[in-house]
KOLGU-4560 file (N, C-alpha, C; in nm, 3 decimals, padded with zeros to 5 digits):
<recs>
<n_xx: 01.465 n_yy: -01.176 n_zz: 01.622 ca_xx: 01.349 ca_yy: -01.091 ca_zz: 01.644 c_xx: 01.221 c_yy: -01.169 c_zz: 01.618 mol: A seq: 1 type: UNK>
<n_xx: 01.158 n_yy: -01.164 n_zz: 01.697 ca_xx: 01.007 ca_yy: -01.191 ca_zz: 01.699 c_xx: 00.912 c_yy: -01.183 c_zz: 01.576 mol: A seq: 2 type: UNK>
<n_xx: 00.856 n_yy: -01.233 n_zz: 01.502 ca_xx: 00.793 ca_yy: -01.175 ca_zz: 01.365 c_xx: 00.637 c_yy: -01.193 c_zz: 01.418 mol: A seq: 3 type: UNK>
<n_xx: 00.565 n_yy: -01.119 n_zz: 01.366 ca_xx: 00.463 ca_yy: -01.087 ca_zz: 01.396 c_xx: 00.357 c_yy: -01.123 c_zz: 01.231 mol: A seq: 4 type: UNK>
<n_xx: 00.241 n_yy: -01.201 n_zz: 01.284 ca_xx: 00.138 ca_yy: -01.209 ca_zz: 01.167 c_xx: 00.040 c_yy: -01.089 c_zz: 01.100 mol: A seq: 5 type: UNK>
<n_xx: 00.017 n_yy: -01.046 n_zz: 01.028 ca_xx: -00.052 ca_yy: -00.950 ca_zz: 01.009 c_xx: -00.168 c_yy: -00.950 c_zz: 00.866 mol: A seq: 6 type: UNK>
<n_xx: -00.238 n_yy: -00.921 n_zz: 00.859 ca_xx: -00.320 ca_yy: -00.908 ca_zz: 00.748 c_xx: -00.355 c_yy: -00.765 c_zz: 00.671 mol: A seq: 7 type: UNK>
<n_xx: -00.290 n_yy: -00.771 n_zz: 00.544 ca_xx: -00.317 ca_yy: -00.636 ca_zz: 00.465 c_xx: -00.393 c_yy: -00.604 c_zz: 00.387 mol: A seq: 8 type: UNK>
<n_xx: -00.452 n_yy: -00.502 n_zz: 00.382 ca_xx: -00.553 ca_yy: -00.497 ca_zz: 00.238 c_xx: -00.514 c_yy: -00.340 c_zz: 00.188 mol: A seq: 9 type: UNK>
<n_xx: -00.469 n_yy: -00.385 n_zz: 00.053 ca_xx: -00.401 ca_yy: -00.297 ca_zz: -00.050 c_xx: -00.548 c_yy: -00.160 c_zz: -00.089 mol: A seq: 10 type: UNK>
<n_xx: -00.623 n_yy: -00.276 n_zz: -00.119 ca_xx: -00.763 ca_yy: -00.195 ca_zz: -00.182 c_xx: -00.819 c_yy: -00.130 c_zz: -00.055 mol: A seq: 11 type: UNK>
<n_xx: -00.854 n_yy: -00.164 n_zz: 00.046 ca_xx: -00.876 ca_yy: -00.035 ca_zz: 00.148 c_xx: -00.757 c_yy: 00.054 c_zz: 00.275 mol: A seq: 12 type: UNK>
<n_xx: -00.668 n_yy: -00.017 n_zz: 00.245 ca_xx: -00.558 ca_yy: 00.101 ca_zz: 00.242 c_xx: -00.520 c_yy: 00.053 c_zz: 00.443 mol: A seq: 13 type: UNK>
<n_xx: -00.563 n_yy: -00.092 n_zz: 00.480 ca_xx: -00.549 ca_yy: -00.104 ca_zz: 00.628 c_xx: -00.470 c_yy: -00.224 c_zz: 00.676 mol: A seq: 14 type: UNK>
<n_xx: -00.399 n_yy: -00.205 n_zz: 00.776 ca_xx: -00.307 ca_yy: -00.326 ca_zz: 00.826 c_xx: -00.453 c_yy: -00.367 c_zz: 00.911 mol: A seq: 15 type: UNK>
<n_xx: -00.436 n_yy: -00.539 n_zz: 00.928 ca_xx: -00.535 ca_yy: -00.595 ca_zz: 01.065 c_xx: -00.437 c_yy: -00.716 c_zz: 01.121 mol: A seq: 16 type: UNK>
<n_xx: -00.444 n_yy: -00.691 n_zz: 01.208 ca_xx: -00.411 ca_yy: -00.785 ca_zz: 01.343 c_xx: -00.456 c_yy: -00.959 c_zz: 01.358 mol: A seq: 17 type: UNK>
<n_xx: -00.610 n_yy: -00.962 n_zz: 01.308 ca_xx: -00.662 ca_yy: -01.072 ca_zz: 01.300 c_xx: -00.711 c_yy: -01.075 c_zz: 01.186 mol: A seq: 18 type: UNK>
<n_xx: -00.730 n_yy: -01.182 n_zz: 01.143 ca_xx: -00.777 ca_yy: -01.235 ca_zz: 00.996 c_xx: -00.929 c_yy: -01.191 c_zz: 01.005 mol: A seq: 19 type: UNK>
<n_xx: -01.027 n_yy: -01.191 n_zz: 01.091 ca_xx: -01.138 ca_yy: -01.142 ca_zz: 01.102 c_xx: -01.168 c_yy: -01.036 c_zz: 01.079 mol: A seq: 20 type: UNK>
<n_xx: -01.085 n_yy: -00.967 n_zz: 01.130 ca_xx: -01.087 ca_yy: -00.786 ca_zz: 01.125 c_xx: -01.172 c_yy: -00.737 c_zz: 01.005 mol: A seq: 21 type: UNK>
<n_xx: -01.147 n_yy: -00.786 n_zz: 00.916 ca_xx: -01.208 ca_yy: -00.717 ca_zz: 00.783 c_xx: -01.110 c_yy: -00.809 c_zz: 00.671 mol: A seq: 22 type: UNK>
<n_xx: -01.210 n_yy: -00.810 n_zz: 00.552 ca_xx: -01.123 ca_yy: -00.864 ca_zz: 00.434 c_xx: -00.984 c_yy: -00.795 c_zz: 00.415 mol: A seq: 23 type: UNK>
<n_xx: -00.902 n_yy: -00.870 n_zz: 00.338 ca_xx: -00.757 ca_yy: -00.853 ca_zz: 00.321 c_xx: -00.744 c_yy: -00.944 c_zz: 00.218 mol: A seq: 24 type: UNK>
<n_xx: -00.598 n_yy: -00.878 n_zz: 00.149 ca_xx: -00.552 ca_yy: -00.960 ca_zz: 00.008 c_xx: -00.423 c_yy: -01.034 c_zz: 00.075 mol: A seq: 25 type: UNK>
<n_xx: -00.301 n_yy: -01.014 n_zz: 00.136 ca_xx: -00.200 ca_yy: -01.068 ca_zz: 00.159 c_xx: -00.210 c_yy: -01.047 c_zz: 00.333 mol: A seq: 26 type: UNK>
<n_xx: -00.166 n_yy: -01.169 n_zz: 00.367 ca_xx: -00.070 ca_yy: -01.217 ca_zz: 00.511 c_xx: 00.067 c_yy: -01.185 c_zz: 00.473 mol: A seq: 27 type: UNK>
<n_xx: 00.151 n_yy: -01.111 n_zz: 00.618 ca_xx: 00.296 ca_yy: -01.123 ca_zz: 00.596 c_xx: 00.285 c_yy: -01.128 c_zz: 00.718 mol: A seq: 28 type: UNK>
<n_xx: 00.430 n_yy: -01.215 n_zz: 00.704 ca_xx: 00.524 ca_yy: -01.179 ca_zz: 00.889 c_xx: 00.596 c_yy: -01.122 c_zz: 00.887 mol: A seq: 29 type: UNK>
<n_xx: 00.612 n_yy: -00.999 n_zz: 00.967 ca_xx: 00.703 ca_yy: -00.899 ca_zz: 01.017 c_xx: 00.753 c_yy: -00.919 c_zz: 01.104 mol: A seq: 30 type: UNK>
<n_xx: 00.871 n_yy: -00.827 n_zz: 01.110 ca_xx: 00.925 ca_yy: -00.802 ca_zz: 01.239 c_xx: 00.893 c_yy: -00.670 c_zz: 01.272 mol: A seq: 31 type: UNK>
<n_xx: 00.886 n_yy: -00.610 n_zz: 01.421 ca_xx: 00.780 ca_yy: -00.516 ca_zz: 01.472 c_xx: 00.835 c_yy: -00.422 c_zz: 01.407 mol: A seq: 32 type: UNK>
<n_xx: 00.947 n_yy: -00.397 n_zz: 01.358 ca_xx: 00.977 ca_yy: -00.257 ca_zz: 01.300 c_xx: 00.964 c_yy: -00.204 c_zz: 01.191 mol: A seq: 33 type: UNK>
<n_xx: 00.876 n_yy: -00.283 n_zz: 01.147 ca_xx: 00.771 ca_yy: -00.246 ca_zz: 00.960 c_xx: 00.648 c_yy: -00.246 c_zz: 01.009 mol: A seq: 34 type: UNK>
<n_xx: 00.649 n_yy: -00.277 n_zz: 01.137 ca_xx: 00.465 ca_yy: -00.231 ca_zz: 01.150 c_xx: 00.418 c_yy: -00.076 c_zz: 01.108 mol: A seq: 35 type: UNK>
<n_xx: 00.516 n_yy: -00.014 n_zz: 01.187 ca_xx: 00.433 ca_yy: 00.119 ca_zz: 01.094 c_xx: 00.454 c_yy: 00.170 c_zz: 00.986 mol: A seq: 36 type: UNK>
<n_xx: 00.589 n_yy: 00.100 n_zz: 00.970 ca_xx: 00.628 ca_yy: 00.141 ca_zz: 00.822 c_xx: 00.466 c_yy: 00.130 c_zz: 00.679 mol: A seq: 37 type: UNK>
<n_xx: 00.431 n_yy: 00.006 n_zz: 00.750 ca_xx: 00.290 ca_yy: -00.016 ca_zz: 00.672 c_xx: 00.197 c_yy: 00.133 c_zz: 00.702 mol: A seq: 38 type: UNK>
<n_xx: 00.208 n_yy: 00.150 n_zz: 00.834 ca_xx: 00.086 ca_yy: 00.243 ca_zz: 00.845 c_xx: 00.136 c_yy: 00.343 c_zz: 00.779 mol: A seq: 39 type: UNK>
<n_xx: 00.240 n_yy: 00.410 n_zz: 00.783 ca_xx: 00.280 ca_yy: 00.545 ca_zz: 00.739 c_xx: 00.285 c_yy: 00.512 c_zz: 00.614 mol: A seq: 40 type: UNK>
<n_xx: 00.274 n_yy: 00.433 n_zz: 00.539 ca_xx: 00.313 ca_yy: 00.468 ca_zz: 00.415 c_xx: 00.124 c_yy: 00.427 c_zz: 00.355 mol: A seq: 41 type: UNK>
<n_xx: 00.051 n_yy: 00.405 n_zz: 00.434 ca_xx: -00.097 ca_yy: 00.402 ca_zz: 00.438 c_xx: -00.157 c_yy: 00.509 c_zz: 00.424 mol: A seq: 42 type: UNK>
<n_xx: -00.105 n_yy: 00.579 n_zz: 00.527 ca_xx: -00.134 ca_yy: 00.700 ca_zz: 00.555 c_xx: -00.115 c_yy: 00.807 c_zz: 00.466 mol: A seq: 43 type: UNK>
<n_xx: 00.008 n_yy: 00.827 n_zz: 00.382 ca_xx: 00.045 ca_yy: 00.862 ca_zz: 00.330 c_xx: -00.022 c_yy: 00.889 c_zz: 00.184 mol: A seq: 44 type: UNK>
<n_xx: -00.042 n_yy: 00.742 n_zz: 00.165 ca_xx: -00.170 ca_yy: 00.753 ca_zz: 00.021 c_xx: -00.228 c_yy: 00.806 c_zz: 00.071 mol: A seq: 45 type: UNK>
<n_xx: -00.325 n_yy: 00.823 n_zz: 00.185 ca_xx: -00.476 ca_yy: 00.874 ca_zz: 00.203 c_xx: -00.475 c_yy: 01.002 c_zz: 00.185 mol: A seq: 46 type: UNK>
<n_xx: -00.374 n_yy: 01.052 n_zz: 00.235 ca_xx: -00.319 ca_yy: 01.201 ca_zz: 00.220 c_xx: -00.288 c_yy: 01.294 c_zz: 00.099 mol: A seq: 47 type: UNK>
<n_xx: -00.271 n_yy: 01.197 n_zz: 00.014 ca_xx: -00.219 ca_yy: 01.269 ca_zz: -00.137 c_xx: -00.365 c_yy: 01.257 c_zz: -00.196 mol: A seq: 48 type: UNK>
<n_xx: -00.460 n_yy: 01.062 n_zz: -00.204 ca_xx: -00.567 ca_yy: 01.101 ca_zz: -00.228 c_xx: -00.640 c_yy: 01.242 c_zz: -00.195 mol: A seq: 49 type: UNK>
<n_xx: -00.666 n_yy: 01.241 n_zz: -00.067 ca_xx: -00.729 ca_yy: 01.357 ca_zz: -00.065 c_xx: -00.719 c_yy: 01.519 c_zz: -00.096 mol: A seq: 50 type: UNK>
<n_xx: -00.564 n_yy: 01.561 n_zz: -00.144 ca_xx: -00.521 ca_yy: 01.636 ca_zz: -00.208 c_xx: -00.573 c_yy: 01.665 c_zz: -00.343 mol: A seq: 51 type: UNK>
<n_xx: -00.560 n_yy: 01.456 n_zz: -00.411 ca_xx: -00.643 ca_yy: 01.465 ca_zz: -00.505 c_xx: -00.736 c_yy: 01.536 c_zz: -00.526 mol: A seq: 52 type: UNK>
<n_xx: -00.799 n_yy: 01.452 n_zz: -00.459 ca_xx: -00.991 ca_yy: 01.530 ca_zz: -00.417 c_xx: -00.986 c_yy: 01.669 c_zz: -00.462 mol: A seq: 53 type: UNK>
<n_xx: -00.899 n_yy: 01.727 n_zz: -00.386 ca_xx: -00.924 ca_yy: 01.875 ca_zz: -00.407 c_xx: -00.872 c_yy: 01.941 c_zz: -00.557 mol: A seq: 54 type: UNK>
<n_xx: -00.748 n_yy: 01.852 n_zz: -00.564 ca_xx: -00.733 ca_yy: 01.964 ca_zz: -00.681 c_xx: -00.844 c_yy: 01.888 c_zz: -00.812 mol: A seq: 55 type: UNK>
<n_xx: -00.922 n_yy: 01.791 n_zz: -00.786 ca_xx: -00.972 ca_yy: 01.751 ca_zz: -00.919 c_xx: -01.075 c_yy: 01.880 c_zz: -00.913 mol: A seq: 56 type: UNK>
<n_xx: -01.103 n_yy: 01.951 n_zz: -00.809 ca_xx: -01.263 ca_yy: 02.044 ca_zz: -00.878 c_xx: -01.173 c_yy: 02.167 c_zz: -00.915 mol: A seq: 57 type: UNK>
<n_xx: -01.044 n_yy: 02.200 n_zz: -00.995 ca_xx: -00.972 ca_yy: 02.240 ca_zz: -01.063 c_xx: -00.926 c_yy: 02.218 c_zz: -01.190 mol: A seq: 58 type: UNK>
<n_xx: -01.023 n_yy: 02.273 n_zz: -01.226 ca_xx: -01.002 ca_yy: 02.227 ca_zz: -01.414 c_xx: -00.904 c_yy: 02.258 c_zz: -01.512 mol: A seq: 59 type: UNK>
<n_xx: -00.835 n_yy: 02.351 n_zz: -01.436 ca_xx: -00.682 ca_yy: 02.417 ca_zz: -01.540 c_xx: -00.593 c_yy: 02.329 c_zz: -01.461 mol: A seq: 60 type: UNK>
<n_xx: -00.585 n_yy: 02.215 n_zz: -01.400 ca_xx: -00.432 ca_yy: 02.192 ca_zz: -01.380 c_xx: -00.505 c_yy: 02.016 c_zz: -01.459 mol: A seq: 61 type: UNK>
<n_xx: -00.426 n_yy: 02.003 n_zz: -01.547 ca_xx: -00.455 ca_yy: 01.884 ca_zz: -01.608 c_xx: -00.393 c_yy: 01.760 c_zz: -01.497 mol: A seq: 62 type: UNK>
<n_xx: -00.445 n_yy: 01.630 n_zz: -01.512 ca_xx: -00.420 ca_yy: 01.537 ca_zz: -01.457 c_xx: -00.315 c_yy: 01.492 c_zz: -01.398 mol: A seq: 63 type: UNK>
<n_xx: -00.249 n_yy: 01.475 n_zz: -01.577 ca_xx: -00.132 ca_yy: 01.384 ca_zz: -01.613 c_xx: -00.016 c_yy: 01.450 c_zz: -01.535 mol: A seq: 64 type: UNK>
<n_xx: -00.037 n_yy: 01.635 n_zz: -01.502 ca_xx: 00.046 ca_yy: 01.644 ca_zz: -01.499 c_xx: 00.050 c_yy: 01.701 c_zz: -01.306 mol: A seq: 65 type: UNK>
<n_xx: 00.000 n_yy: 01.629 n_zz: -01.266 ca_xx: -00.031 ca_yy: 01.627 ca_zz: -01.099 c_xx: 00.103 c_yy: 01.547 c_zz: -00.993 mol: A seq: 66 type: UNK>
<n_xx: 00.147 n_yy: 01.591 n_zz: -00.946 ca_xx: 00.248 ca_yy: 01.540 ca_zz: -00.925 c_xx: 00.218 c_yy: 01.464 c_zz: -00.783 mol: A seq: 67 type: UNK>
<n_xx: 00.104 n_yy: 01.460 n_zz: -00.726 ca_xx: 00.033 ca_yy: 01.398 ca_zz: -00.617 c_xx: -00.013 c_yy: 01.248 c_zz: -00.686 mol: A seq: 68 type: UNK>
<n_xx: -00.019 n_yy: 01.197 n_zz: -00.812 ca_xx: -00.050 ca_yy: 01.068 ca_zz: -00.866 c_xx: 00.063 c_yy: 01.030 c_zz: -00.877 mol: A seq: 69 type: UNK>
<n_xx: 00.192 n_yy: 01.100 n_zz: -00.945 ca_xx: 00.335 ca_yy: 00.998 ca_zz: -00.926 c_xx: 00.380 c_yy: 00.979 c_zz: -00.789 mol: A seq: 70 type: UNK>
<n_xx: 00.338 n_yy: 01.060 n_zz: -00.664 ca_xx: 00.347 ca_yy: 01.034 ca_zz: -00.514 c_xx: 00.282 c_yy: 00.901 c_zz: -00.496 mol: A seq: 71 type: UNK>
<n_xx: 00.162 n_yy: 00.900 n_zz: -00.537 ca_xx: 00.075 ca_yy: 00.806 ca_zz: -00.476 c_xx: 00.145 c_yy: 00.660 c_zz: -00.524 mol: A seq: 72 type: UNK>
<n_xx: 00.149 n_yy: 00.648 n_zz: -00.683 ca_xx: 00.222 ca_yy: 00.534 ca_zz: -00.762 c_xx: 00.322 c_yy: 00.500 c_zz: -00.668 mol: A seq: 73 type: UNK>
<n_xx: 00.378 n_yy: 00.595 n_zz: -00.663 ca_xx: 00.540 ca_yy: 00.527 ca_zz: -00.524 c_xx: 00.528 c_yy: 00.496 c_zz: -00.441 mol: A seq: 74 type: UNK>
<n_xx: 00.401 n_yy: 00.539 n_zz: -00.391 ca_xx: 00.386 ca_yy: 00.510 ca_zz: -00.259 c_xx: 00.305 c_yy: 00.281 c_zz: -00.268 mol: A seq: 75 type: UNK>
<n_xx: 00.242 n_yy: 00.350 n_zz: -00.377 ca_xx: 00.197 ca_yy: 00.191 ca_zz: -00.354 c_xx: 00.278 c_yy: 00.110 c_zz: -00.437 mol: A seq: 76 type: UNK>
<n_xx: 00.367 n_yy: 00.163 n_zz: -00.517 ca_xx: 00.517 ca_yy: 00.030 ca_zz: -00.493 c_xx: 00.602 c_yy: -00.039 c_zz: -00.418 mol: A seq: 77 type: UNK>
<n_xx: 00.610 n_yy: 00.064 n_zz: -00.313 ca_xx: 00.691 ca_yy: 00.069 ca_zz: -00.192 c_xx: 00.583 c_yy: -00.063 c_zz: -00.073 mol: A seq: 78 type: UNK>
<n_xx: 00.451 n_yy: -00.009 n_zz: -00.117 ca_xx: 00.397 ca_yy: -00.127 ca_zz: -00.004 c_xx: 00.357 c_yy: -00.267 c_zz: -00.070 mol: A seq: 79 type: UNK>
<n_xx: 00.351 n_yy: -00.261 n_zz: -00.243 ca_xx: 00.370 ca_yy: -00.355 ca_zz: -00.298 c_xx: 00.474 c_yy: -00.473 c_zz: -00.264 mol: A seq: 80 type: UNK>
<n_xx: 00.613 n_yy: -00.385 n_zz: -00.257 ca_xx: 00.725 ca_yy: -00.408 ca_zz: -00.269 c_xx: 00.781 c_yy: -00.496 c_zz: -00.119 mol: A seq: 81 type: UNK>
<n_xx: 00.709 n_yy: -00.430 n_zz: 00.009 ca_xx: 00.699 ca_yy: -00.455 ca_zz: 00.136 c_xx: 00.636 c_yy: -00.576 c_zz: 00.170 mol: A seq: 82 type: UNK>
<n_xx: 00.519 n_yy: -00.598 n_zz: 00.102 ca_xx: 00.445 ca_yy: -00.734 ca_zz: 00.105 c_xx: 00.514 c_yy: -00.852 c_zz: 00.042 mol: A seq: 83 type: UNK>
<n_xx: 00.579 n_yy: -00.813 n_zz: -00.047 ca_xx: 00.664 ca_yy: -00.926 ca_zz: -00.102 c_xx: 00.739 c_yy: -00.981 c_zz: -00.047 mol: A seq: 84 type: UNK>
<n_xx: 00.828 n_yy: -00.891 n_zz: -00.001 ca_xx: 00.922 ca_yy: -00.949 ca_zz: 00.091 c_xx: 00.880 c_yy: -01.033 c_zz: 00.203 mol: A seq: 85 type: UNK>
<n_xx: 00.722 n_yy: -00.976 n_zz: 00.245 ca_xx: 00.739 ca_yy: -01.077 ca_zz: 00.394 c_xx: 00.603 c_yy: -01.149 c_zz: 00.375 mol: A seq: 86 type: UNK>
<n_xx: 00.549 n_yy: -01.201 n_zz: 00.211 ca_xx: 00.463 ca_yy: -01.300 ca_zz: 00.199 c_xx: 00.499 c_yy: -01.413 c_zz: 00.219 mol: A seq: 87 type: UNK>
<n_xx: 00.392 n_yy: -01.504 n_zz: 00.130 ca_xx: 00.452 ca_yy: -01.647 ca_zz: 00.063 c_xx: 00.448 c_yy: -01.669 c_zz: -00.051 mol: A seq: 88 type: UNK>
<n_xx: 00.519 n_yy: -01.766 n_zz: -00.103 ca_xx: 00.514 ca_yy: -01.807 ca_zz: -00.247 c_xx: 00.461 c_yy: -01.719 c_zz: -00.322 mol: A seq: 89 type: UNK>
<n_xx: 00.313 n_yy: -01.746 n_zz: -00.314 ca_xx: 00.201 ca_yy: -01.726 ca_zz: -00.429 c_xx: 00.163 c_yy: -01.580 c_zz: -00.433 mol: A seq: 90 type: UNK>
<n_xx: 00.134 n_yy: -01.541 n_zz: -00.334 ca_xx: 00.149 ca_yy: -01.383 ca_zz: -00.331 c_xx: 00.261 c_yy: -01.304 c_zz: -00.404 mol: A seq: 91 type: UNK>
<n_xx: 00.372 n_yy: -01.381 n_zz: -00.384 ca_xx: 00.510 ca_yy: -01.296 ca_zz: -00.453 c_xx: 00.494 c_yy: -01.316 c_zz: -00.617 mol: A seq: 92 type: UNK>
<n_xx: 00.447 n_yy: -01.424 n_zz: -00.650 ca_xx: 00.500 ca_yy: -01.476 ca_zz: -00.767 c_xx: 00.329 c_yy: -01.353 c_zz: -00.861 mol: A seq: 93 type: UNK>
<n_xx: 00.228 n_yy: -01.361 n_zz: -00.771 ca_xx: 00.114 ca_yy: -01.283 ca_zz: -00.798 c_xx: 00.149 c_yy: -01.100 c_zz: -00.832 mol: A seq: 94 type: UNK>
<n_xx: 00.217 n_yy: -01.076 n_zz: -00.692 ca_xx: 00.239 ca_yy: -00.921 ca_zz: -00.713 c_xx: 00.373 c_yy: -00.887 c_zz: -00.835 mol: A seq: 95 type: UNK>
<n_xx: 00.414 n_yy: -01.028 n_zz: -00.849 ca_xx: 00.556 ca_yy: -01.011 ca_zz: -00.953 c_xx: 00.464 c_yy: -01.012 c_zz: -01.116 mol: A seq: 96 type: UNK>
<n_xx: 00.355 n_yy: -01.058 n_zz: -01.105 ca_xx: 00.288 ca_yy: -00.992 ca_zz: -01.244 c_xx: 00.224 c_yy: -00.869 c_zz: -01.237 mol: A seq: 97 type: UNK>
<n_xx: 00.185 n_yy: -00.773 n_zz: -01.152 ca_xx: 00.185 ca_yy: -00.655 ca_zz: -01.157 c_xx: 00.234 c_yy: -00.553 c_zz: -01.223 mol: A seq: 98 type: UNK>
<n_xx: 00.176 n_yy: -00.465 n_zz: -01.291 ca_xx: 00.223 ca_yy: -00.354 ca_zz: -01.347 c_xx: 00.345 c_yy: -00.285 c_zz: -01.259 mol: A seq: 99 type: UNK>
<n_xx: 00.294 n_yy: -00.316 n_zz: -01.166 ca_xx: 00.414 ca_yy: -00.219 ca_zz: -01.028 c_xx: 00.539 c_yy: -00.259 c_zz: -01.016 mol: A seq: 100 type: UNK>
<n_xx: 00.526 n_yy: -00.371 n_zz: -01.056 ca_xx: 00.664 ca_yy: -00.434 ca_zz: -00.957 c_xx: 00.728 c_yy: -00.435 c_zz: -01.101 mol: A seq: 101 type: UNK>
<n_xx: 00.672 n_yy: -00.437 n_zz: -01.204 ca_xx: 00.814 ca_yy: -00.461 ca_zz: -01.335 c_xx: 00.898 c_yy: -00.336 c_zz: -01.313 mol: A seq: 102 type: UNK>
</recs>
């Protein structure tokens, strides 16, 4: 299968095509059938964030106990976890000191 170059950025939540596109933290090569796996699981944060959003102007449901922040945590292990696999070296050995990945 064909692997494909791609550029990710964790902190604004977007796959890019070209290195220009916009800043990015990790390059991986894929094969086409994790391309959207990236997006959907992109998507996915944005979605619980904004759930967030809402329930924060709700002052009786405490934080800790929001079950849309342990969604989100999984969700960005899973793309943590995704980048690893199809970085290089230094990136892996980088996201392997992460809180996430222990």
């Amino acid at each position: 299968m064909e692997k494909y170059k791609m550029y990710v950025s964790v902190v604004h939540q977007q796959v890019y095509h070209y290195p220009d596109d916009s800043p990015w933290e990790y390059e991986v090569n894929v094969t086409e059938e994790y391309i959207p796996v990236f997006h959907r699981l992109f998507h996915q944060v944005d979605r619980l964030e904004f759930r967030n959003f809402l329930r924060a102007h709700l002052p009786y449901i405490p934080y800790h106990y929001d079950q849309d922040n342990h969604d989100i945590d999984t969700r960005t292990m899973k793309i943590y976890a995704l980048i690893h696999e199809f970085t290089d070296d230094k990136s892996k050995q980088f996201i392997e000191k992460l809180p996430y990945f222990r």
